[in-house]
N, C-alpha and C positions, 0 to 999 in steps of 0.2 A: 791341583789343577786350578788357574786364575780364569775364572770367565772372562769373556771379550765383552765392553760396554757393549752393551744393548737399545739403553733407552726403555728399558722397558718392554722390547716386542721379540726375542727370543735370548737364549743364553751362546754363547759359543765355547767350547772347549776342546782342548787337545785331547784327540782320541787316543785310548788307552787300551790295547787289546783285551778284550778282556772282562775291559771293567765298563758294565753297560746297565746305567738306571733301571730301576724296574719297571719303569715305564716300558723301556727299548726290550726288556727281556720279554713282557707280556706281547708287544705287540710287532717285532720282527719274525720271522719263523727265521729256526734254526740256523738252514741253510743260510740264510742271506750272512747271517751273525757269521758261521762256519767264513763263509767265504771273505767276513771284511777282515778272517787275521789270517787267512791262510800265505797271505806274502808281508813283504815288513815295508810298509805304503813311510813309512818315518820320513825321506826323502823327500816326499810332497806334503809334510805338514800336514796329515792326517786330523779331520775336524770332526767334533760333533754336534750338529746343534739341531737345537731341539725349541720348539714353540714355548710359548710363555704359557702353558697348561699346561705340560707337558707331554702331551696327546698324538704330537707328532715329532718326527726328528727326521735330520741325513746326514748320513756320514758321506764329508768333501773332503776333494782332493786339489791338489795343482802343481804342477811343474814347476817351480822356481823359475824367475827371470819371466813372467807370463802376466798379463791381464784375463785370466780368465781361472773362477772357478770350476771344479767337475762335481755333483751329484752321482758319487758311486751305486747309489740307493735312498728312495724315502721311503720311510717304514709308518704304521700308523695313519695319523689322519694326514695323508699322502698331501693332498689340496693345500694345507696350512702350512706342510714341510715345506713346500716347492714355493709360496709364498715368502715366507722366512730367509729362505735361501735367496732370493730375487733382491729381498729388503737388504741383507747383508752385502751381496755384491756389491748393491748401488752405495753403498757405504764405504766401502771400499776403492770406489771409484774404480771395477772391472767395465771390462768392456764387452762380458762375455757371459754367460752362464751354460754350463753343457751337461749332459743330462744320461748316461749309459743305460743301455736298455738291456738291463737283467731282470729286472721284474718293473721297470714304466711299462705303461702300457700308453700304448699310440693314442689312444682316449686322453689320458691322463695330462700327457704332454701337451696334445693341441689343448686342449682347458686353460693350460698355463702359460702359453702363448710361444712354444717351442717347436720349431721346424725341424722335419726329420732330416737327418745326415745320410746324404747317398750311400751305399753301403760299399766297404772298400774291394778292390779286382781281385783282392786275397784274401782270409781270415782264417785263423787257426783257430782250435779248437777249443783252447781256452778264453777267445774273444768277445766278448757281445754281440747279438746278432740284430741290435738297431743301435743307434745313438739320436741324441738328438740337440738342437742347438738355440739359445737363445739370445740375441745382441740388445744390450741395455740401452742404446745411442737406437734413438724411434727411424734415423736414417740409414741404420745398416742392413746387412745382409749381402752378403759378398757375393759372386758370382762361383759356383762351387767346381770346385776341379775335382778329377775322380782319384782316388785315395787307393797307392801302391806302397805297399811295406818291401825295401830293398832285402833282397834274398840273400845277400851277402855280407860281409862285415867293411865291403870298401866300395859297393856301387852306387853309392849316396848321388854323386856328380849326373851321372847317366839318369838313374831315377827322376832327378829334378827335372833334367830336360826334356825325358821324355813325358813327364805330366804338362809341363809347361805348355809344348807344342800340340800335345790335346787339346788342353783349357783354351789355347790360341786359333787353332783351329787353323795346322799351316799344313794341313794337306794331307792324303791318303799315306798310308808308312804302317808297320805292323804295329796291330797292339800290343800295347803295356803288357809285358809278359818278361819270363825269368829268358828267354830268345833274344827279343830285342833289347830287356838289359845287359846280357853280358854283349851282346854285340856292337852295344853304342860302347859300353867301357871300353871294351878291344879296342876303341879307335880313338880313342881319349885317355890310355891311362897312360899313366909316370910310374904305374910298377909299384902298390897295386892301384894306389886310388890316382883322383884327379886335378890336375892344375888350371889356373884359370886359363894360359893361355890354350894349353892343349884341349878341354872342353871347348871351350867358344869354338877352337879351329872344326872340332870333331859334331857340333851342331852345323854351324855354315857346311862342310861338309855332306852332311845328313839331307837338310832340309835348306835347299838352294836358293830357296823364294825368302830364307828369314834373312832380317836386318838384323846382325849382331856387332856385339862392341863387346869390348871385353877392358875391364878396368882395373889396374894392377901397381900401386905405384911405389914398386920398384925394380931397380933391373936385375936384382940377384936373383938366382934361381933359389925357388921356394918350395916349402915343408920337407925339407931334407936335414935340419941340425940334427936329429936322431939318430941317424945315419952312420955306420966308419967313412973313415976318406973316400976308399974306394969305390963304396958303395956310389958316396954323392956323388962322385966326379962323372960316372957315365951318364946319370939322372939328369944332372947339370946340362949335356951333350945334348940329348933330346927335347930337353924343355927350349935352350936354342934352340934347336931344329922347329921346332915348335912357333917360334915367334917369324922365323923366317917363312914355316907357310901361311903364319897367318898375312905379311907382307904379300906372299904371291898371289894370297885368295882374296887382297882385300878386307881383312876382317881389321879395324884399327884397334889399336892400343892403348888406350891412352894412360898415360903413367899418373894424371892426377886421379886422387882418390874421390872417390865416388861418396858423396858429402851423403847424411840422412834426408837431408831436406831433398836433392837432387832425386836420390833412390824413390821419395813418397809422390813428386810432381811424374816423375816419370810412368811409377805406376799407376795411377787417379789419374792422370791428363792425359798420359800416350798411351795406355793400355799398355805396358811393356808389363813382360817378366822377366825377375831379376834372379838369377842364381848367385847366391849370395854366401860366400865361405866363415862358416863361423865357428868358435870353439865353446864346445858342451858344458865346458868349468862350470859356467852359470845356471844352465840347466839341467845338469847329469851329473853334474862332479868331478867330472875326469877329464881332463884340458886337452881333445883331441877334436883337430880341425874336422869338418863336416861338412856336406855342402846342404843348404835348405833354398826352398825355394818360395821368395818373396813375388806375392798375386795380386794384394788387398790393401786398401788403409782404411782404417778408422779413425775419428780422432783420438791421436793420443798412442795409437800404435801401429805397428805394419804387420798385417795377416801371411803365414805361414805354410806351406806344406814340411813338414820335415818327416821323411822316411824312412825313420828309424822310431821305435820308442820303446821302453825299456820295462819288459815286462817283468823284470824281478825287485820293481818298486811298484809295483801293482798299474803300470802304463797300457794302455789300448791304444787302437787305431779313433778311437774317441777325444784321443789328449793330440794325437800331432796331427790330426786333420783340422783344419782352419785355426789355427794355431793362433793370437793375436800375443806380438812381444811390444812391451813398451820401446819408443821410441831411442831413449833412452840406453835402455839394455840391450838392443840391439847394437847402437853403435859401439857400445864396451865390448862387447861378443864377438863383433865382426873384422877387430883388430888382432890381427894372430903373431902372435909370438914363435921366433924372438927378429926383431925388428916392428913389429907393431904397425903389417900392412895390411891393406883390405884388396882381396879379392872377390868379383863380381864379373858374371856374365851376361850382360843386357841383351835381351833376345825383343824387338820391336815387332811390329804389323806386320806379317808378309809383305813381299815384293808380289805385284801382278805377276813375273816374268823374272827368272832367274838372272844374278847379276850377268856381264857381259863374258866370264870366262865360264868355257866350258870344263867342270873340274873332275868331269867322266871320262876323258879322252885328251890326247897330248904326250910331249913327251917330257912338257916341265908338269903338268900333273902326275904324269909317270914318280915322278923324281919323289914329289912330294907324299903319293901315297907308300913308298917306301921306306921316305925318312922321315914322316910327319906325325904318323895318326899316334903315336905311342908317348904319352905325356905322365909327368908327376908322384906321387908320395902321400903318405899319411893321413890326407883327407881322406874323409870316409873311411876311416880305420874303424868304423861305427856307420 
């Protein structure tokens, strides 16, 4: 194992199941040791580091493709770990430090200057039951949206929205719940997951006071190469249908692509939230479109909801809530193959007052709740 330069103020090394100094043996209990190899964390570059006495240590973690380390645990003179870790980040140039609450204690944390994480609308029973967060940049701290793990393996798209429109605060609607998710999906999907233009139609739909746009640049019908012929060609049918209600509701299209800089002014200057379609390759490994939902910028990156995370690399509702991706990796992510387009769904301010069409009643809304709400493919196959 090669340490990571230090300078002198702690060691860092790739964690080795297993193999844990006798410092860490003396002063972890069992359990915690039990639990750092009971999954195979290899995925996130599993760390160890440990203070220049060696009196304290913690083993971190991180999502690939991310500005932010995670603190799975600090063992020992806890104070000096959670120090050390702080020092490394900023070395690193993260934007983030996160901190899982299996043995922090809420004490521990405020001392180290870490904000506790709202707790998420779900949690399974292998989850942690606080988290906690701390932004290296003295001018952060994002405004926190509340944290739903999608119950399905394709309701990513729905998911985003419906946090979005909480965090936004665009009006009475059911909560976030396994109801309202499949119910938003039912009116957004392409069979099973979601396309941009079918989501945007299937939000405007939802929530008639939001200003949505949806950005898509191109006019092929998307995330269907997977597909046989026959398959795509019906898919194909709907996603037009698709683009024709969003003409009838008003929702625009616009076919240029939605540039990094535009996505970071839009969220910091207009408040908007961005549903934003990106592929895992980067972060998970497996090159499958997803939808996440951009809320935040920092310098240097754009903050995340993503409603999935992958608990058999040792992931929690601690790694995809407030998520911070370099700007960078973002824009590589969010170009989906094959054709290498980006889709996004810009969801603005509320309108005081619903646009001018009424789209509860009618007989060309008739038309469109027939042939419209049902959108897209492979997105959120995750």
């Amino acid at each position: 194992m090669t340490p990571t330069p230090n300078h002198g103020r702690h060691t860092v090394v790739p964690y080795e199941p297993g193999v844990w100094p006798d410092a860490l043996r003396r002063g972890a209990r069992p359990d915690v040791l039990e639990r750092w190899d009971t999954v195979d964390r290899s995925p996130h570059t599993p760390r160890l580091l440990v203070t220049p006495d060696g009196d304290g240590a913690a083993l971190l973690t991180a999502r690939p493709g991310t500005a932010y380390v995670k603190i799975v645990d600090a063992v020992g003179n806890v104070g000096k770990a959670v120090e050390a870790v702080l020092s490394y980040a900023g070395e690193q140039g993260l934007a983030q430090v996160k901190w899982e609450g299996w043995t922090a204690s809420a004490e521990d944390a405020a001392t180290a200057g870490f904000a506790p994480l709202l707790l998420p609308l779900t949690r399974g029973p292998g989850e942690p039951g606080a988290g906690y967060v701390r932004w290296l940049d003295e001018d952060g701290g994002i405004a926190e949206p509340p944290y739903y793990r999608q119950s399905t393996d394709f309701t990513c798209g729905a998911v985003t929205a419906l946090i979005a429109q909480t965090h936004a605060g665009a009006g009475p609607g059911d909560p976030i719940g396994r109801q309202a998710e499949l119910t938003l999906w039912r009116e957004a999907t392409n069979f099973p997951a979601c396309e941009p233009v079918g989501l945007g139609v299937a939000v405007r739909r939802r929530w008639q006071t939001s200003r949505v746009k949806i950005h898509l640049d191109t006019d092929e019908p998307v995330l269907l190469s997977h597909l046989s012929e026959s398959e795509q060609e019906w898919r194909a049918v709907l996603q037009h249908a698709s683009r024709s209600d969003a003409e009838r509701l008003g929702v625009p299209v616009d076919a240029r692509r939605l540039s990094l800089p535009a996505l970071r002014r839009g969220i910091g200057q207009e408040r908007q939230h961005v549903l934003l379609l990106v592929s895992l390759a980067a972060m998970q490994g497996f090159d499958v479109p997803h939808w996440v939902l951009c809320h935040g910028v920092v310098p240097g990156a754009v903050v995340v909801e993503d409603p999935w995370f992958n608990t058999a690399a040792g992931e929690t509702w601690v790694d995809a809530h407030l998520l911070p991706v370099p700007d960078a990796a973002l824009d590589t992510m969010s170009l989906i193959t094959p054709g290498r387009f980006r889709g996004a769904v810009v969801i603005g301010r509320p309108r005081l007052s619903p646009p001018g069409i009424d789209i509860a009643s009618g007989p060309k809304e008739a038309h469109a709740v027939r042939h419209g709400p049902v959108r897209s493919i492979t997105c959120g196959a995750i």
